[in-house]
Backbone as XML, in Angstrom:
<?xml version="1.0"?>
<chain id="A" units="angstrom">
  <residue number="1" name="UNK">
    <atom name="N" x="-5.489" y="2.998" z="18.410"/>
    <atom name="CA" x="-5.187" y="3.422" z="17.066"/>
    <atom name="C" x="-5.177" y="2.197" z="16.153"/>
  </residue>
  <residue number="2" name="UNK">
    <atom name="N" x="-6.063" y="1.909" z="15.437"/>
    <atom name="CA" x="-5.913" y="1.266" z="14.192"/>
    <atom name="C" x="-4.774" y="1.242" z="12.977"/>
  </residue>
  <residue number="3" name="UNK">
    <atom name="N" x="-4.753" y="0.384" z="12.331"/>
    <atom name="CA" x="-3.168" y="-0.098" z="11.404"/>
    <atom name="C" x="-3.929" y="-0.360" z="10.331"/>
  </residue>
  <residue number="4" name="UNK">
    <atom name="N" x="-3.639" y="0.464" z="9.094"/>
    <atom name="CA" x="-4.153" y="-0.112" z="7.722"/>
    <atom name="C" x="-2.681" y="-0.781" z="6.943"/>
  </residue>
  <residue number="5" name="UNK">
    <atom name="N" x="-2.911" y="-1.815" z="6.617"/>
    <atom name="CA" x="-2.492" y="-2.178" z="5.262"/>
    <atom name="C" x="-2.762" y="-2.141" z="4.151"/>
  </residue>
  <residue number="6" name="UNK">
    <atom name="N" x="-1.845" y="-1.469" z="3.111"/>
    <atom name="CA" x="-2.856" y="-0.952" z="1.628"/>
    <atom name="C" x="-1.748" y="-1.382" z="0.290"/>
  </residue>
  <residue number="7" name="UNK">
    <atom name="N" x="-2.621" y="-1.426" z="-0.850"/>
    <atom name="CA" x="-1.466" y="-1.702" z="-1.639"/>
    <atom name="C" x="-2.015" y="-1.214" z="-2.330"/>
  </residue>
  <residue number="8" name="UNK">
    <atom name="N" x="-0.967" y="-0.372" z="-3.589"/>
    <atom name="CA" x="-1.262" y="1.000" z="-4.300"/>
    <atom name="C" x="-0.537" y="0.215" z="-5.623"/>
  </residue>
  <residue number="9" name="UNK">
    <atom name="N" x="-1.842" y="1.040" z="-7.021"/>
    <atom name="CA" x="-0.954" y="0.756" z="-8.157"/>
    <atom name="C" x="-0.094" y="2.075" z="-8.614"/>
  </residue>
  <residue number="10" name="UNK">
    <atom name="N" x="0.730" y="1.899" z="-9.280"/>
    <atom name="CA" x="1.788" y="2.927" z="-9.110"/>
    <atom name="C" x="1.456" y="3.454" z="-10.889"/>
  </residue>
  <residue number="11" name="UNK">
    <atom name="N" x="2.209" y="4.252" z="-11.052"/>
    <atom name="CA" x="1.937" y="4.888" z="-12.825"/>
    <atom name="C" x="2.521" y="3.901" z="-13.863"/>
  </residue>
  <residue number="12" name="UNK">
    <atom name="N" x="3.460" y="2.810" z="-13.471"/>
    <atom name="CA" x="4.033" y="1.892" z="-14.398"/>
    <atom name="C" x="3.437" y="0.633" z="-14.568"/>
  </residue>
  <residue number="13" name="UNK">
    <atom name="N" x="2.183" y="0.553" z="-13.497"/>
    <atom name="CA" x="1.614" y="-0.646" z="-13.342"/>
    <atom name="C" x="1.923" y="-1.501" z="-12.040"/>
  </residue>
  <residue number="14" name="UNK">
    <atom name="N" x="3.080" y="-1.256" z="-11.629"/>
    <atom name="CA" x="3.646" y="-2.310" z="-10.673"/>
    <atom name="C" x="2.533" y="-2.083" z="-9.065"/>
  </residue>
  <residue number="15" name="UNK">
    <atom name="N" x="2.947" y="-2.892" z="-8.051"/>
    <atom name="CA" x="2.074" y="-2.812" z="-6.787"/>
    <atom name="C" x="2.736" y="-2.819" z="-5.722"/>
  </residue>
  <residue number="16" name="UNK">
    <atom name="N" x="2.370" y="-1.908" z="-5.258"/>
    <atom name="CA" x="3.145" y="-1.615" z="-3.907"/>
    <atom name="C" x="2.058" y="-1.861" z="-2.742"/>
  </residue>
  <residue number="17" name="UNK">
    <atom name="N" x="2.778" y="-2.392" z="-1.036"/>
    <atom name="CA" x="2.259" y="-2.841" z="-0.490"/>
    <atom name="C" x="2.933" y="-1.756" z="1.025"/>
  </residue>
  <residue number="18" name="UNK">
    <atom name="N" x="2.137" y="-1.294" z="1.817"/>
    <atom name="CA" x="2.531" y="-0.624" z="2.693"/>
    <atom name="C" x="1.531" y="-0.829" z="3.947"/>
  </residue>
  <residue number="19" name="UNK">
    <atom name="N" x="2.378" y="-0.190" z="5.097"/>
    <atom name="CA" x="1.025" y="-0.148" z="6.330"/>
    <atom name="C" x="1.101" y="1.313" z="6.703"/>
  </residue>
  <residue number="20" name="UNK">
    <atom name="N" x="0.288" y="1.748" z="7.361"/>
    <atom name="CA" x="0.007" y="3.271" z="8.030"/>
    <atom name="C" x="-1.208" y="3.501" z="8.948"/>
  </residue>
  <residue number="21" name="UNK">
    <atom name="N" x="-1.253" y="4.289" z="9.505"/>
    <atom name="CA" x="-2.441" y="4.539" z="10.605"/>
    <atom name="C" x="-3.082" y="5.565" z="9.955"/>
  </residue>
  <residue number="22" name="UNK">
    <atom name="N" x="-2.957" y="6.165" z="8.785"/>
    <atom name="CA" x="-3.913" y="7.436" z="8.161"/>
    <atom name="C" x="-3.401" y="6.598" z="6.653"/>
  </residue>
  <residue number="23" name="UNK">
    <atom name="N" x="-4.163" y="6.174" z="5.601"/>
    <atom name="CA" x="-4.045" y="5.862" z="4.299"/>
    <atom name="C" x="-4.021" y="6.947" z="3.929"/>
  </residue>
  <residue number="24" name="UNK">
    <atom name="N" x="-4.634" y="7.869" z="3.861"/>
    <atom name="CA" x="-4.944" y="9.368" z="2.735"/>
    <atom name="C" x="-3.619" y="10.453" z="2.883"/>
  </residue>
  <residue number="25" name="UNK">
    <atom name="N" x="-3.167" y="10.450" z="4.680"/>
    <atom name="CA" x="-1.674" y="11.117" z="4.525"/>
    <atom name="C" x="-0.998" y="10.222" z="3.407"/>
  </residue>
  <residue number="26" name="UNK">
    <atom name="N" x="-0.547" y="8.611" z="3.977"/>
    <atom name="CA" x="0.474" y="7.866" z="3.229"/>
    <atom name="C" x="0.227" y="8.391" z="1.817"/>
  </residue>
  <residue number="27" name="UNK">
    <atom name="N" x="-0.295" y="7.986" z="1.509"/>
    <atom name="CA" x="-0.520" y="8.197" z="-0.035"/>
    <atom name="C" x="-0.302" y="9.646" z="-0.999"/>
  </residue>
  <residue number="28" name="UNK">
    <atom name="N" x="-1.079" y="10.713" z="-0.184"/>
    <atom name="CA" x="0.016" y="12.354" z="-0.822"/>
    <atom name="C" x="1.332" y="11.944" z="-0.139"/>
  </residue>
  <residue number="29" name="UNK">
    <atom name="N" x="1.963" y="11.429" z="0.882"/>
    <atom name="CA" x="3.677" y="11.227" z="0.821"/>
    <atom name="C" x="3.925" y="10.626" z="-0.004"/>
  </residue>
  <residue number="30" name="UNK">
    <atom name="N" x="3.374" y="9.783" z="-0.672"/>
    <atom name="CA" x="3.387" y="8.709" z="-2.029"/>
    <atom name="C" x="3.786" y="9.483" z="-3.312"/>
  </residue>
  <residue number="31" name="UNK">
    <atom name="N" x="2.716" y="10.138" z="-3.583"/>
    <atom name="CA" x="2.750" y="11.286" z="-4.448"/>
    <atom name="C" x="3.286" y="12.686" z="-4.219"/>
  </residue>
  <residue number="32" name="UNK">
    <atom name="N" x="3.951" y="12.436" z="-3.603"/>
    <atom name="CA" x="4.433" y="14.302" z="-3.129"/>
    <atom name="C" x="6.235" y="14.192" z="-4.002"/>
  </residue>
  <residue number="33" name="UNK">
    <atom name="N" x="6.073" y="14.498" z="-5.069"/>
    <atom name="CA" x="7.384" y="14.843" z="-5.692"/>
    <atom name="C" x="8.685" y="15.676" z="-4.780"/>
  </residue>
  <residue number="34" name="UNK">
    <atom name="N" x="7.849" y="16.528" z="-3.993"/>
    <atom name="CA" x="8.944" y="17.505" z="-3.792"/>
    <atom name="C" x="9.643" y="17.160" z="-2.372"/>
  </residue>
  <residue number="35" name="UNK">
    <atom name="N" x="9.141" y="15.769" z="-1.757"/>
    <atom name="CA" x="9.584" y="15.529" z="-0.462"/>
    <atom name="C" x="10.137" y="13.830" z="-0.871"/>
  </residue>
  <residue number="36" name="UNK">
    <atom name="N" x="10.581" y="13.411" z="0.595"/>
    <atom name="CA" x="10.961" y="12.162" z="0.751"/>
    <atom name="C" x="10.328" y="11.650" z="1.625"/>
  </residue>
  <residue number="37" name="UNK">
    <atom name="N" x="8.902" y="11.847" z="1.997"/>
    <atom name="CA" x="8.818" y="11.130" z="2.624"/>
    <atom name="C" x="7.916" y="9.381" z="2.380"/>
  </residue>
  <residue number="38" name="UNK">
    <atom name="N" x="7.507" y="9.363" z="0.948"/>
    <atom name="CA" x="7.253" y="8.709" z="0.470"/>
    <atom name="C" x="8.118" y="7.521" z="0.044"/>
  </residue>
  <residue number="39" name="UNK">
    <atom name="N" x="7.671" y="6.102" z="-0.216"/>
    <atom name="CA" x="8.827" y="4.779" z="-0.071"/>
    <atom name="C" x="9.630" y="5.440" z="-1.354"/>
  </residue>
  <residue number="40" name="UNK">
    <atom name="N" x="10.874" y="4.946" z="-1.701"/>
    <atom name="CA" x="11.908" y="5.120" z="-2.466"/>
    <atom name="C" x="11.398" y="4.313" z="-3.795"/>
  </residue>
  <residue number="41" name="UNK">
    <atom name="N" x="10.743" y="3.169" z="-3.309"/>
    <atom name="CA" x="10.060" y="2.249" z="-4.764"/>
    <atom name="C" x="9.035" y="2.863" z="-5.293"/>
  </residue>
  <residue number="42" name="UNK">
    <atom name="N" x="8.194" y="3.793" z="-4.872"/>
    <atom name="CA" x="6.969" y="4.617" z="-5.808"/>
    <atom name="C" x="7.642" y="6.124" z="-5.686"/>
  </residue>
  <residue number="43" name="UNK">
    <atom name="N" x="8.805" y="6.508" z="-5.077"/>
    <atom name="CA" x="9.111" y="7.972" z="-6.026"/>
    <atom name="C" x="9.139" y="7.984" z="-7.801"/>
  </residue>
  <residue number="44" name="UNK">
    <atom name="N" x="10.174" y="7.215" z="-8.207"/>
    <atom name="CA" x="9.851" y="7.164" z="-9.797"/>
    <atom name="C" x="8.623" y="6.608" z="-10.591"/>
  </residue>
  <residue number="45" name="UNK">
    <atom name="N" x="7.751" y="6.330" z="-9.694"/>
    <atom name="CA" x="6.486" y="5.918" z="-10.458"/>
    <atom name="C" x="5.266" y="6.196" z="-9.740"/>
  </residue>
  <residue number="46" name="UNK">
    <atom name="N" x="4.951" y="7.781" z="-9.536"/>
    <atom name="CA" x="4.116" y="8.518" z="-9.186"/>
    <atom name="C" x="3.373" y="8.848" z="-10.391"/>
  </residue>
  <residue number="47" name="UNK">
    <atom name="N" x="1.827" y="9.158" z="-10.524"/>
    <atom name="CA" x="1.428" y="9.116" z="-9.290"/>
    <atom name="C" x="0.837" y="7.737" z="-8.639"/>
  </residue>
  <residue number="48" name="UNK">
    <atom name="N" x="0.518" y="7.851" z="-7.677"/>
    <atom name="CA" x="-0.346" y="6.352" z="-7.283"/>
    <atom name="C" x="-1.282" y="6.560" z="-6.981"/>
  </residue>
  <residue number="49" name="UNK">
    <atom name="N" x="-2.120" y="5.029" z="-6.626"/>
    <atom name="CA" x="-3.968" y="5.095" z="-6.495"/>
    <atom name="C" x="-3.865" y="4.257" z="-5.350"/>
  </residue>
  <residue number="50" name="UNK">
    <atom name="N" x="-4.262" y="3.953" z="-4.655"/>
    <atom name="CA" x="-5.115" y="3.493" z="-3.902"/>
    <atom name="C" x="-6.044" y="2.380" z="-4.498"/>
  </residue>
  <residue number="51" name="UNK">
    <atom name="N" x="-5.812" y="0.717" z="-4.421"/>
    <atom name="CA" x="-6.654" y="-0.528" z="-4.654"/>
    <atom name="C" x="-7.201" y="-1.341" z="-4.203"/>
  </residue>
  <residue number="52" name="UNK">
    <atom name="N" x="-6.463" y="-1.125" z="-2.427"/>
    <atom name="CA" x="-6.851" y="-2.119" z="-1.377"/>
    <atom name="C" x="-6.368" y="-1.699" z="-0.199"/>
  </residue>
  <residue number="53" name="UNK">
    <atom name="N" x="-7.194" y="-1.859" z="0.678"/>
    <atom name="CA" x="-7.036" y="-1.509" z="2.287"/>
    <atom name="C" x="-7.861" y="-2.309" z="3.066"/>
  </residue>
  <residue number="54" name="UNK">
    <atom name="N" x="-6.802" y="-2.407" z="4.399"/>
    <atom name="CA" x="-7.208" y="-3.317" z="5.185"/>
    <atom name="C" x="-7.229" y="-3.011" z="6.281"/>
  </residue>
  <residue number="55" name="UNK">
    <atom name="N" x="-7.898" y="-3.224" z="7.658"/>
    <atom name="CA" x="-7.892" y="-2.587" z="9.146"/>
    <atom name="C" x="-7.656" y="-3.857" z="9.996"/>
  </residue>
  <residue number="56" name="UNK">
    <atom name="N" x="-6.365" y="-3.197" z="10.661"/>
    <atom name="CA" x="-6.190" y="-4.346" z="11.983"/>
    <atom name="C" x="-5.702" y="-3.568" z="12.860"/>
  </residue>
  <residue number="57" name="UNK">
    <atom name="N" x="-6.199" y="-4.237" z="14.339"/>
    <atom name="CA" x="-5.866" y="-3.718" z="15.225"/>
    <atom name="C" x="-4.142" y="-2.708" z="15.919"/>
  </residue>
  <residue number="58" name="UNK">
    <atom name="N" x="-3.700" y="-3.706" z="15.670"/>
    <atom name="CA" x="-2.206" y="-3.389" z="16.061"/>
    <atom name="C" x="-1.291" y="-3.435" z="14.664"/>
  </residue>
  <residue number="59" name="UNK">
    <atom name="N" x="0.336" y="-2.673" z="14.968"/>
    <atom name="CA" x="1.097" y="-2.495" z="14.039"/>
    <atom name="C" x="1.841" y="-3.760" z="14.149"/>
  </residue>
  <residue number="60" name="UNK">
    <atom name="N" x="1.366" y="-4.970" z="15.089"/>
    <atom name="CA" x="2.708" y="-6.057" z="14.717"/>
    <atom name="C" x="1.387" y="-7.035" z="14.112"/>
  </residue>
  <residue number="61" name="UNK">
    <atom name="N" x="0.604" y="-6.676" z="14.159"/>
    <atom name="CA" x="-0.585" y="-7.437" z="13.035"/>
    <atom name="C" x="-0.404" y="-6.994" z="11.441"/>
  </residue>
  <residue number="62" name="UNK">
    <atom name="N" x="-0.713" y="-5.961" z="11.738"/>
    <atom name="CA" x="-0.906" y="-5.104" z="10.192"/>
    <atom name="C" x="0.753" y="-5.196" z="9.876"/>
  </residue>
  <residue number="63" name="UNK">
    <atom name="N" x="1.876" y="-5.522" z="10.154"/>
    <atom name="CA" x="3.349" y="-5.741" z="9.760"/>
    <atom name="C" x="3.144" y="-7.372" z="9.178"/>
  </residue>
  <residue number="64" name="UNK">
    <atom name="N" x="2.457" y="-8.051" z="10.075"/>
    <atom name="CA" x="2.532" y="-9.571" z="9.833"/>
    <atom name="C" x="1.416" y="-9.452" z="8.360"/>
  </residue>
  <residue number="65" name="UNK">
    <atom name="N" x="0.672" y="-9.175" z="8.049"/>
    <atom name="CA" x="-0.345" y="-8.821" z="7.245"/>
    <atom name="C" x="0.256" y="-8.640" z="5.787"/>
  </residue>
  <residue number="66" name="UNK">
    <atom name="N" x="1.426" y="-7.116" z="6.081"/>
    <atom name="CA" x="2.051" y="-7.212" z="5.138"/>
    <atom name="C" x="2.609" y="-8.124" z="4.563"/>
  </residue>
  <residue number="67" name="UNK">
    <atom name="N" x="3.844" y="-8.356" z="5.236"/>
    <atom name="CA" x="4.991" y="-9.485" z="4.525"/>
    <atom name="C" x="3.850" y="-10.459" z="3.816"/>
  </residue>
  <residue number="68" name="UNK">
    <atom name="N" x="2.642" y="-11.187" z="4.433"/>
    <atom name="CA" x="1.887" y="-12.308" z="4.215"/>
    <atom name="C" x="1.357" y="-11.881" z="2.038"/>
  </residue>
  <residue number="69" name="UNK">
    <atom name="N" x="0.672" y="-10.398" z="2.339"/>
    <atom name="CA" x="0.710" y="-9.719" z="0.863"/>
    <atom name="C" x="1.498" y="-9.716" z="-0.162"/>
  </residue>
  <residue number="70" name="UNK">
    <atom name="N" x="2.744" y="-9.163" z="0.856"/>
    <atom name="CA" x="4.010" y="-9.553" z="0.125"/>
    <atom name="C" x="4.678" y="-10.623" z="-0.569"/>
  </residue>
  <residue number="71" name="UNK">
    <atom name="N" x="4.385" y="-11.257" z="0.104"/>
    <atom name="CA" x="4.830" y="-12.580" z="-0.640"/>
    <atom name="C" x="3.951" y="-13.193" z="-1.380"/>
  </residue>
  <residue number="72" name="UNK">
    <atom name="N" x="2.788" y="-12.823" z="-1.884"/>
    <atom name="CA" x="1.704" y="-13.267" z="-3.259"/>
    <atom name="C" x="2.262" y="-12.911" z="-4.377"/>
  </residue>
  <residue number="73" name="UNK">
    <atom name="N" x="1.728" y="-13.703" z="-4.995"/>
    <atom name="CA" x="2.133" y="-13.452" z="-6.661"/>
    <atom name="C" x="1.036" y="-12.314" z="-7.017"/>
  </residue>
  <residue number="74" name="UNK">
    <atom name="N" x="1.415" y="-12.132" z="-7.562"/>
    <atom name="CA" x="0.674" y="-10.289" z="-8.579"/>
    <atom name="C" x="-0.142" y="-10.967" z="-9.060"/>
  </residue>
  <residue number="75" name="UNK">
    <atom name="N" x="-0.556" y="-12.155" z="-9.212"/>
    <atom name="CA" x="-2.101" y="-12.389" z="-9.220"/>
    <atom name="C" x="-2.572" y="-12.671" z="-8.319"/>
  </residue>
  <residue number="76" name="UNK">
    <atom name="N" x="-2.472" y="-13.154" z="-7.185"/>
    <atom name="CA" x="-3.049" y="-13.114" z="-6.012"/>
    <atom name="C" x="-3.006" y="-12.337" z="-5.462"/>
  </residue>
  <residue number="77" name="UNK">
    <atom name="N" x="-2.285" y="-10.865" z="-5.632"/>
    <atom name="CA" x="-2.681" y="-9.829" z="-4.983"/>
    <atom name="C" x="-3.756" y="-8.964" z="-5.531"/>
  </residue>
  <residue number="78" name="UNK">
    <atom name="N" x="-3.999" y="-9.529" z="-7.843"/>
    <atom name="CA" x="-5.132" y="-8.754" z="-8.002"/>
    <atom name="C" x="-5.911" y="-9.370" z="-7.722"/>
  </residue>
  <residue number="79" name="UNK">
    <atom name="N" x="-6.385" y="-10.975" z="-7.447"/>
    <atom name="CA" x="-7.399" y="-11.256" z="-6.393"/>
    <atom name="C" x="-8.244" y="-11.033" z="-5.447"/>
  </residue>
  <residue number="80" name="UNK">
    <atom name="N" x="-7.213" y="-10.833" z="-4.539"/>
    <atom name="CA" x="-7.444" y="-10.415" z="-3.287"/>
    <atom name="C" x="-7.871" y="-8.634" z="-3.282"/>
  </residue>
  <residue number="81" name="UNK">
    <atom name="N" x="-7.338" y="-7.594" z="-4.326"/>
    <atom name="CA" x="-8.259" y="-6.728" z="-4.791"/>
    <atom name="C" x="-9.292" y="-6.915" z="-4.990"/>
  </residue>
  <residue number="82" name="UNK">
    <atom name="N" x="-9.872" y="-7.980" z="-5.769"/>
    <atom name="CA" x="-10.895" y="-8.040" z="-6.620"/>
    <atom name="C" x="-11.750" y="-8.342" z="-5.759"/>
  </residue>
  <residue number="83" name="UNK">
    <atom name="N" x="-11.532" y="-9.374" z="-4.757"/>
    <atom name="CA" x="-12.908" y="-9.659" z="-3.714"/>
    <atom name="C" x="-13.173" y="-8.946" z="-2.853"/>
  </residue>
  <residue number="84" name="UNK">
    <atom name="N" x="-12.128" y="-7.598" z="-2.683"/>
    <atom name="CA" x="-12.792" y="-6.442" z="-1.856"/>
    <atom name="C" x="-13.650" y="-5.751" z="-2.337"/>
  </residue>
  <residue number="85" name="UNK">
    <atom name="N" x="-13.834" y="-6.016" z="-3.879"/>
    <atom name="CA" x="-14.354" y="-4.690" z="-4.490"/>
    <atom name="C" x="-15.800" y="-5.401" z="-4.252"/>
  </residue>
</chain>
């Protein structure tokens, strides 16, 4: 099973950074108003898009992957968008 890491712009602008093994579920939990199963930081700023995704093997890769995202500055994360596109 493959591990995506993805980071989504949200309706306020801000960027969220997540991992999952299906992007297209994560993301309607993202946007699904009427549940919880979506992160607590994009319930109030639904809906979201989809800007960047990434494939790695394992979930303690695609975890290490994250935090590494995580810790960029919001311009280096629209960067690192930008050279996927």
């Amino acid at each position: 099973m493959n591990w995506n890491v993805y980071i989504l712009q949200c309706a306020d602008d801000s960027l969220y950074t997540g991992i999952t093994t299906d992007v297209t579920r994560r993301i309607e939990e993202h946007n699904d108003r009427s549940s919880n199963l979506g992160a607590k930081f994009t319930r109030g700023r639904q809906p979201v898009k989809l800007l960047y995704q990434e494939q790695l093997e394992t979930r303690s890769l695609a975890t290490k992957r994250e935090m590494e995202i995580k810790s960029l500055t919001r311009i280096k994360k629209l960067g690192l968008i930008d050279q996927a596109s």
